[in-house]
C-alpha positions as CSV (number, residue, x, y, z in Angstrom):
1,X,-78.5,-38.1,-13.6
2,X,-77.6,-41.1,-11.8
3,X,-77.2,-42.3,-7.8
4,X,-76.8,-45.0,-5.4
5,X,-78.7,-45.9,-2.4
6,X,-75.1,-47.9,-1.1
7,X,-76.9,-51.1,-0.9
8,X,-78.2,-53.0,-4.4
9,X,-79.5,-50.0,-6.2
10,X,-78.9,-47.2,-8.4
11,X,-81.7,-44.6,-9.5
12,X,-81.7,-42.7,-12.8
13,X,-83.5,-39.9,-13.6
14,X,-84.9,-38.3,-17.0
15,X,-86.7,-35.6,-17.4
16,X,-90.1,-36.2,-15.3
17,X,-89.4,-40.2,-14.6
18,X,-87.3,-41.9,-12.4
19,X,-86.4,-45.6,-12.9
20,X,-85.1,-48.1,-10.0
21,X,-82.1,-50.4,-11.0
22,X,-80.4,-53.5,-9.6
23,X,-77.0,-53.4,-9.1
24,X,-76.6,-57.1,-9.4
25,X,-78.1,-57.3,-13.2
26,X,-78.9,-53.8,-14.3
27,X,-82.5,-54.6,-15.0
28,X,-85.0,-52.0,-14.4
29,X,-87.1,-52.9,-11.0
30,X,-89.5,-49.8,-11.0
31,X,-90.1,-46.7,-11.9
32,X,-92.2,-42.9,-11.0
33,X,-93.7,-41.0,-13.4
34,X,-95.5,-37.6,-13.6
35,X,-92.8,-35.8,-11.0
36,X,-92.8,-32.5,-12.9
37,X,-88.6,-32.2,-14.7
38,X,-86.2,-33.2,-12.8
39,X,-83.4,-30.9,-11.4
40,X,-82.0,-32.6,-9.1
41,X,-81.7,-36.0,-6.5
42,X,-79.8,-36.5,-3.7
43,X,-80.0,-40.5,-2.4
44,X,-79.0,-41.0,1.4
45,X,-80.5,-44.6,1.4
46,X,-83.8,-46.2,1.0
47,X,-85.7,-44.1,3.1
48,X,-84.6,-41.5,2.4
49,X,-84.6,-39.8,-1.5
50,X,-84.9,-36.6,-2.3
51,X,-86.0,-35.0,-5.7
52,X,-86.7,-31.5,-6.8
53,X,-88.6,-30.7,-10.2
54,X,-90.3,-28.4,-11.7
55,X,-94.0,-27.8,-13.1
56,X,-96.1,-25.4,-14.2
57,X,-99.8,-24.5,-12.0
58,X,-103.1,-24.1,-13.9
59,X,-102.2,-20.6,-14.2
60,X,-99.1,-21.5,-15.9
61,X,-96.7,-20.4,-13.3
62,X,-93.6,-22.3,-12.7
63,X,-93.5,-24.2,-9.6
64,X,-90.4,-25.7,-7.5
65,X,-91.2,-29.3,-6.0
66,X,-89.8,-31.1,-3.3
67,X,-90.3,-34.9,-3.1
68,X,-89.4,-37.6,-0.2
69,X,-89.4,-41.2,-1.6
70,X,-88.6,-44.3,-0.6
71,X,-87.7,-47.8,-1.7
72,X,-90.3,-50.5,-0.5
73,X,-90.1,-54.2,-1.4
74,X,-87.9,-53.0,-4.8
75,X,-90.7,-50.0,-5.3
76,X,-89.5,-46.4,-5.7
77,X,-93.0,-44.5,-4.0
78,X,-93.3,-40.8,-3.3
79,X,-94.7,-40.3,0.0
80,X,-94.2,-36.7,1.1
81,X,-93.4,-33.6,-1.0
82,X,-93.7,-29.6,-0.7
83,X,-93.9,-26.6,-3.1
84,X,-92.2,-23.1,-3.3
85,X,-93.7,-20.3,-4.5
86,X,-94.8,-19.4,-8.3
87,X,-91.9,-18.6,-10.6
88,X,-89.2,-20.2,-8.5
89,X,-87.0,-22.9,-10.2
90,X,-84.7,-25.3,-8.0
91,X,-81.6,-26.2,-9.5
92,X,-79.1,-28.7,-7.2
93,X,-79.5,-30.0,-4.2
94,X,-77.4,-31.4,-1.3
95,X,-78.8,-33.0,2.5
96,X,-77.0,-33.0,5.6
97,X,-79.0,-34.9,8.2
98,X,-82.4,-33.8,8.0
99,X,-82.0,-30.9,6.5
100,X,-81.9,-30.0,2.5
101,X,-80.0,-27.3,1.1
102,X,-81.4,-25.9,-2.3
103,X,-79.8,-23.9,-5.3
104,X,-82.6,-21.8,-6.7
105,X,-83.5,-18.8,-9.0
106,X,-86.3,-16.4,-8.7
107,X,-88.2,-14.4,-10.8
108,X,-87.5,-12.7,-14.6
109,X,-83.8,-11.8,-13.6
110,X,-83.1,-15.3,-12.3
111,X,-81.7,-14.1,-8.8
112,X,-80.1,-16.7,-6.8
113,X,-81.5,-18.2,-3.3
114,X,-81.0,-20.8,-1.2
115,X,-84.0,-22.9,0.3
116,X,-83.3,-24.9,3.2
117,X,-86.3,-27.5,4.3
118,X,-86.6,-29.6,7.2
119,X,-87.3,-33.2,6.1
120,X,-87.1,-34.7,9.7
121,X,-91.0,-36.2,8.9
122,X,-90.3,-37.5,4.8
123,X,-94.1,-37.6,4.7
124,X,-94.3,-34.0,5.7
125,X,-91.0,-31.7,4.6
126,X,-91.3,-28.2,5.2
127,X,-89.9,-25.5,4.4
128,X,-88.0,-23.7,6.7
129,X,-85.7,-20.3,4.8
130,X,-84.8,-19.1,2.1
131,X,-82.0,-16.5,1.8
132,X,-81.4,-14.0,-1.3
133,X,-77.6,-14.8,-1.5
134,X,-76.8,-12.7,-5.1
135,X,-78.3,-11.1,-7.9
136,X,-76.8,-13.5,-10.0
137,X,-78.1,-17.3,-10.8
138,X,-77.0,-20.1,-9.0
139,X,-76.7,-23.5,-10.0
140,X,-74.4,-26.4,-8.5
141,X,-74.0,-26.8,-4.8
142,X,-72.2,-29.3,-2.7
143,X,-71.5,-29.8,0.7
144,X,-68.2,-30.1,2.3
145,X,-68.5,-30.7,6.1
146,X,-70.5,-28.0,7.5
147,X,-69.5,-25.7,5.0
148,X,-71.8,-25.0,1.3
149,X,-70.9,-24.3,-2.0
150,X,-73.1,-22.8,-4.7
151,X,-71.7,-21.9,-7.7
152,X,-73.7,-18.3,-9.7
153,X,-73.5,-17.5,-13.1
154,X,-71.2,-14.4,-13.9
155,X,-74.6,-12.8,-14.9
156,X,-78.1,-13.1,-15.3
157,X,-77.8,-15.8,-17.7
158,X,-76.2,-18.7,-16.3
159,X,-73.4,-20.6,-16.6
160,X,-71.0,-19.4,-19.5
161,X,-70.1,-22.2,-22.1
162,X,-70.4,-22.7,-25.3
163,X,-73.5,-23.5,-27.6
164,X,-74.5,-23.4,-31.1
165,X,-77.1,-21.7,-33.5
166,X,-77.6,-24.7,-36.3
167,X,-77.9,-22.7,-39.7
168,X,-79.0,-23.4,-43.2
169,X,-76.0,-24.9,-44.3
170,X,-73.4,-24.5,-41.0
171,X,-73.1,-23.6,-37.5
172,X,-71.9,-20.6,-35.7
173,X,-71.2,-20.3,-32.1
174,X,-72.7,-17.8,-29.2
175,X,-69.4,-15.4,-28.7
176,X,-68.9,-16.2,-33.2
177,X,-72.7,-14.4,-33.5
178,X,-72.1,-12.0,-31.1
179,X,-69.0,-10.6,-32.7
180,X,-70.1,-10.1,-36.2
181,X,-73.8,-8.6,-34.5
182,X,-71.5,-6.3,-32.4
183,X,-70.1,-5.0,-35.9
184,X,-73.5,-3.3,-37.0
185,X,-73.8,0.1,-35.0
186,X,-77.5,-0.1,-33.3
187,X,-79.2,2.0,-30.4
188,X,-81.1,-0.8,-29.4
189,X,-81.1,-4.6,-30.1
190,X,-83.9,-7.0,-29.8
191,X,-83.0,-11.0,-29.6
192,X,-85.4,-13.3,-30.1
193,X,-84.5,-17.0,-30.1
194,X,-86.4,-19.9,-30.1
195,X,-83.4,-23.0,-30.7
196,X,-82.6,-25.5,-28.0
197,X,-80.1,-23.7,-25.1
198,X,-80.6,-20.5,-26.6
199,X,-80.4,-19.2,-23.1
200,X,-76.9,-19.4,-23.5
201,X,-76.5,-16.6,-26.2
202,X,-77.7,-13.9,-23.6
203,X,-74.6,-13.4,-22.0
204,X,-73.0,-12.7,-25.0
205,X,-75.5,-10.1,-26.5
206,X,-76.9,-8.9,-23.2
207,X,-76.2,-4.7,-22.7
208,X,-78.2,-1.8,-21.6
209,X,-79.2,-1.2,-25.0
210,X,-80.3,-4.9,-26.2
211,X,-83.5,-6.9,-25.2
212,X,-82.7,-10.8,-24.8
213,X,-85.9,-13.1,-25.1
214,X,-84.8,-16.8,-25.4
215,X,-87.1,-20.0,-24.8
216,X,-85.7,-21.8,-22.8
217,X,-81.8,-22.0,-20.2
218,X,-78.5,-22.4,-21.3
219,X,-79.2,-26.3,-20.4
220,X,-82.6,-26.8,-21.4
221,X,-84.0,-27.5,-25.3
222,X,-86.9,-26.0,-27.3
223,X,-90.1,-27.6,-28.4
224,X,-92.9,-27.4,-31.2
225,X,-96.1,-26.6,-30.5
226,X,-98.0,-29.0,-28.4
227,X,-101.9,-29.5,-28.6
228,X,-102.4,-28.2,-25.1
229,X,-103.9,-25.0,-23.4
230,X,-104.5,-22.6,-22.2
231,X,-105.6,-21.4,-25.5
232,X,-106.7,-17.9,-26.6
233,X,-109.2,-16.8,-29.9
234,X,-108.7,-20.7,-30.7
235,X,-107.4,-24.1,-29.8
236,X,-105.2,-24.1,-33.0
237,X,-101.3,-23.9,-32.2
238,X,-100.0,-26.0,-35.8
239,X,-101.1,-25.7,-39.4
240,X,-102.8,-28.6,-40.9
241,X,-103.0,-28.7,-44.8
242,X,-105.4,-30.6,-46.1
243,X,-104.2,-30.9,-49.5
244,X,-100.7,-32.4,-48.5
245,X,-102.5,-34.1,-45.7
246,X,-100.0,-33.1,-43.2
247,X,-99.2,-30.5,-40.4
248,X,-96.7,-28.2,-39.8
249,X,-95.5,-27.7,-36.6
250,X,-94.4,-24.0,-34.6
251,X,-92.2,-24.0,-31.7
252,X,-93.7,-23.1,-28.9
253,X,-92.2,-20.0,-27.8
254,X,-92.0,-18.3,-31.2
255,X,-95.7,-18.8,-31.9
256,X,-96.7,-17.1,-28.3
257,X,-94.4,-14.3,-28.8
258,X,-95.5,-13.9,-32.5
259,X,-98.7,-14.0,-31.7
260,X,-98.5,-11.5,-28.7
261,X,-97.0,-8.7,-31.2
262,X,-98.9,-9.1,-33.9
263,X,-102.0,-9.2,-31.8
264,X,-103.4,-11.6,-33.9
265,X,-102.3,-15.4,-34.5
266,X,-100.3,-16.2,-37.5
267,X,-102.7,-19.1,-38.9
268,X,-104.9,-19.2,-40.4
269,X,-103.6,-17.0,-43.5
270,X,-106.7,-15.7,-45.3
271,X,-107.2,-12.6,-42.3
272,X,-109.5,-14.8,-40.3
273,X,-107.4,-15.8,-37.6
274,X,-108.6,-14.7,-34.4
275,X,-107.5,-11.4,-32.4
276,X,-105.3,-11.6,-29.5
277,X,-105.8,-7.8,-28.2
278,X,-105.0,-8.6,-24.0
279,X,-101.5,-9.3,-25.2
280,X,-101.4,-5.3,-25.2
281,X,-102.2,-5.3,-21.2
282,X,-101.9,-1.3,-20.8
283,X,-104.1,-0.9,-23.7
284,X,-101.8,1.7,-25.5
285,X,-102.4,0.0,-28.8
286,X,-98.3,-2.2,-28.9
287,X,-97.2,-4.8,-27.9
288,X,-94.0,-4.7,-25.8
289,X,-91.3,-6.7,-26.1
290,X,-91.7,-7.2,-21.7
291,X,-95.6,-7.8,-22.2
292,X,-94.8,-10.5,-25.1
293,X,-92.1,-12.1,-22.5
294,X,-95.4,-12.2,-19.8
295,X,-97.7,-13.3,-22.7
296,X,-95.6,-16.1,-23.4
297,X,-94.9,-17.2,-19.6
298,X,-98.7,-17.3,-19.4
299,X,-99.4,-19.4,-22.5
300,X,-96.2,-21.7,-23.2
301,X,-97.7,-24.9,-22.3
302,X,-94.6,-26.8,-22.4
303,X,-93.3,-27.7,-19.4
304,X,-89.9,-28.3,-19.8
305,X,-89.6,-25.2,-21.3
306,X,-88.2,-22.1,-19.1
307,X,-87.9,-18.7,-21.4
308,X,-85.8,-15.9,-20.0
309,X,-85.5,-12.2,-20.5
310,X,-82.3,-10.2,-20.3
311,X,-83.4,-6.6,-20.1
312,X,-79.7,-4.9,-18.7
313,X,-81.3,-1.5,-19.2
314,X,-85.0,-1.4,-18.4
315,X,-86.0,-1.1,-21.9
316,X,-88.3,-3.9,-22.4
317,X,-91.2,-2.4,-21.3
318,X,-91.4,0.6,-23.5
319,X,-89.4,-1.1,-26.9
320,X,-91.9,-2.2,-29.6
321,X,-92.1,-4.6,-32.9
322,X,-94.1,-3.4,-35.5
323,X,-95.9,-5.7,-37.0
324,X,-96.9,-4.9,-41.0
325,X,-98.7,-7.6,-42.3
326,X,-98.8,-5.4,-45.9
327,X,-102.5,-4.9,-46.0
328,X,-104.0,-1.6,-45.8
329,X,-105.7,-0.5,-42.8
330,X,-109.8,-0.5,-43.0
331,X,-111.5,2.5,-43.7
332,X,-112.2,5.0,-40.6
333,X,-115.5,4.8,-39.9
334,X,-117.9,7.3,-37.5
335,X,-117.0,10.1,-39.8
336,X,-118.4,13.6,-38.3
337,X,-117.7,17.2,-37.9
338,X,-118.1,19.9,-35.4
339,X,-117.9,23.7,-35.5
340,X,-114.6,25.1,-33.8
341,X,-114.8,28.8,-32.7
342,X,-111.6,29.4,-30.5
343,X,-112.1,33.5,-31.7
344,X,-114.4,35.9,-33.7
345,X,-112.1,35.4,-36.1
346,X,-110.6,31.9,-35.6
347,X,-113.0,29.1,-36.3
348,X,-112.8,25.9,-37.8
349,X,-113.9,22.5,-38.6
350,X,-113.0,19.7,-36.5
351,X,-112.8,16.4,-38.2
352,X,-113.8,13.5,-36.1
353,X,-113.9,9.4,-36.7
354,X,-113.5,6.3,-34.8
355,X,-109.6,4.6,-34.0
356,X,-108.7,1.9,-36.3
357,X,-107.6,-1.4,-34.2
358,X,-104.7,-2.6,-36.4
359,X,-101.4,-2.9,-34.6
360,X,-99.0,-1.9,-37.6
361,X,-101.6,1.6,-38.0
362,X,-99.2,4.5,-38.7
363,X,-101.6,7.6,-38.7
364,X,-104.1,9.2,-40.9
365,X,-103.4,11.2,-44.3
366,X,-105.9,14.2,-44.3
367,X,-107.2,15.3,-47.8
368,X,-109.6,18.4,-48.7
369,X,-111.1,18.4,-52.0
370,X,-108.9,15.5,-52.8
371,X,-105.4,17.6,-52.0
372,X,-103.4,16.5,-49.5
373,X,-103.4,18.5,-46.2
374,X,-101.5,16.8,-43.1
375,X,-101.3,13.7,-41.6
376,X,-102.2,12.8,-37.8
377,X,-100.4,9.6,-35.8
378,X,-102.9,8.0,-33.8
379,X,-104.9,10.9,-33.2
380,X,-108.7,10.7,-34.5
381,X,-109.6,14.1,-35.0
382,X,-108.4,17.3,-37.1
383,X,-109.2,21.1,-37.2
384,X,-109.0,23.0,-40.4
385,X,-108.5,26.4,-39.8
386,X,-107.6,27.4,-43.5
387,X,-111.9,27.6,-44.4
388,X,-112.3,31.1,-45.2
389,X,-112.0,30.9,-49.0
390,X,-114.7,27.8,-49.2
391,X,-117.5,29.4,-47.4
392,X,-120.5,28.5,-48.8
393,X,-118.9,25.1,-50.7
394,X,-118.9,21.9,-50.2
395,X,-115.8,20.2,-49.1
């Protein structure tokens, strides 16, 4: 993005920088770093610049950012800013005197606000409302007189235009995939895309039955693996082989989400790579496909990153992956018995051993004598009634 001060300057922005130009030459005069990325600018003159931006707390929350600059003595400086809340993102601003008017999205379902802040003082802004205008996102705004205009997506995911899914060996189109999905008969759908703008697929495969979990907006691209935390069961995110002396590199949403449902990372290979059980956060042994979005918000280090969930129908929470890595489950261990005597004449052996941890576990076979008797799901018991004719044996 580009704008002028309307005296000698122009300021660009990309990404998390800012560079100061001279109109008379187009040389670069200055520039500001380390602003978090860049949504947005708004230039009234030289005293008065505002930026908003995005970055992520130590707790991996996004967080909206507000920043007044100046110009002094052909120096862009920073010398107020303010913050919103955790998981707000700021998308387009406009000023009218003092005051800044903010396009901005809120939460998993992206709903759209606008944040006004008072910027009388640039070295202290504030804000000073914000206002839920639609359950929709929103994105541009201008100004025209004393009247605003924000412009919302036609649903939760954004503006609707056209992007592409690079193949093997061609390209297809959002609405192109979305019609030959649509052909196979489903009762639920999960999506799970990690390409740059893949945010702009959801609202062609959103629906009540389908889960949507993209890395990053309609507007925004993907990224490998970086080499920075937080980190869980290890600091390793890419694979280095030694014998090819050379690494290979994950994106960074895909490895977070892979990792959540699987429970365990996916490197190293040989069964040594270390657990990842808190993915599962109400301990019922899955992974959800709403606690791998969470895992993934909490652990994608990348910055410029801003993964989405469409989740029409509330399904998320309770719709699973299993994972089957094609290696058997260990053997139970704890393996006891206890008496059963529901009757004089109904009694049993209850079988009892300790719950296997793998996350693709299907249940337990039962055997007797080495013939096959039932099988159990996740339950780690069984009674066998049917003991009358082995009294005295061992079984």
């Amino acid at each position: 993005m580009l704008d002028y001060n309307g005296e000698e300057h122009l300021i660009g922005a990309t990404h998390n920088n800012l560079t100061l130009l001279r109109t008379q030459d187009m040389n670069e005069i200055s520039s500001l770093g380390n602003l978090g990325y860049i949504w947005g600018m708004d230039v009234v003159d030289s005293n008065h610049i505002y930026v908003i931006s995005e970055t992520l707390t130590v707790h991996q929350k996004t967080e909206a950012r507000f920043h007044s600059l100046i110009i002094d003595n052909d120096t862009l400086k920073e010398v107020g800013r303010c913050t919103e809340g955790t998981n707000y993102t700021w998308n387009d601003i406009v000023t009218k005197g003092d005051f800044a008017y903010i396009s901005a999205r809120y939460g998993s379902d992206n709903k759209g606000y606008l944040t006004v802040i008072e910027a009388t003082d640039p070295l202290n802004p504030v804000i000073k409302n914000r206002t839920h205008i639609t359950n929709k996102e929103t994105w541009c705004i201008n100004r025209i007189g004393n009247m605003l205009y924000v412009y919302s997506g036609f649903n939760n995911s954004g503006i609707d235009y056209d992007v592409t899914l690079l193949l093997m060996d061609s390209v297809i189109i959002d609405r192109g995939f979305a019609e030959l999905v649509d052909q196979i008969k489903t009762n639920k759908e999960i999506y799970w895309m990690d390409q740059c703008q893949c945010g702009g697929f959801t609202d062609d495969l959103e629906g009540y039955n389908s889960i949507v979990l993209t890395a990053s907006h309609p507007n925004i691209g993907t990224f490998q693996c970086d080499f920075n935390g937080p980190f869980y069961g290890d600091s390793i995110e890419n694979e280095f082989f030694p014998s090819l002396s050379d690494t290979f590199y994950h994106g960074e949403f895909n490895f977070h989400v892979m990792n959540a449902v699987r429970q365990k990372k996916v490197w190293p290979y040989d069964g040594s790579a270390p657990s990842v059980d808190s993915a599962d956060a109400n301990g019922n042994r899955g992974t959800s496909m709403l606690e791998a979005y969470n895992w993934n918000l909490e652990y994608n280090s990348r910055e410029m990153e801003s993964p989405m969930i469409s989740d029409l129908g509330n399904n998320a929470s309770t719709t699973y992956l299993e994972w089957d890595d094609l290696l058997p489950p260990s053997v139970p261990e704890g393996f006891t018995y206890r008496y059963k005597r529901n009757t004089d004449t109904e009694w049993g052996i209850n079988l009892i051993w300790n719950d296997n941890d793998e996350v693709d576990l299907s249940g337990y076979n039962i055997y007797r004598n080495g013939s096959y008797l039932n099988k159990t799901n996740w339950d780690t018991n069984y009674i066998d009634y049917d003991i009358d004719n082995y009294r005295g044996d061992t079984v």
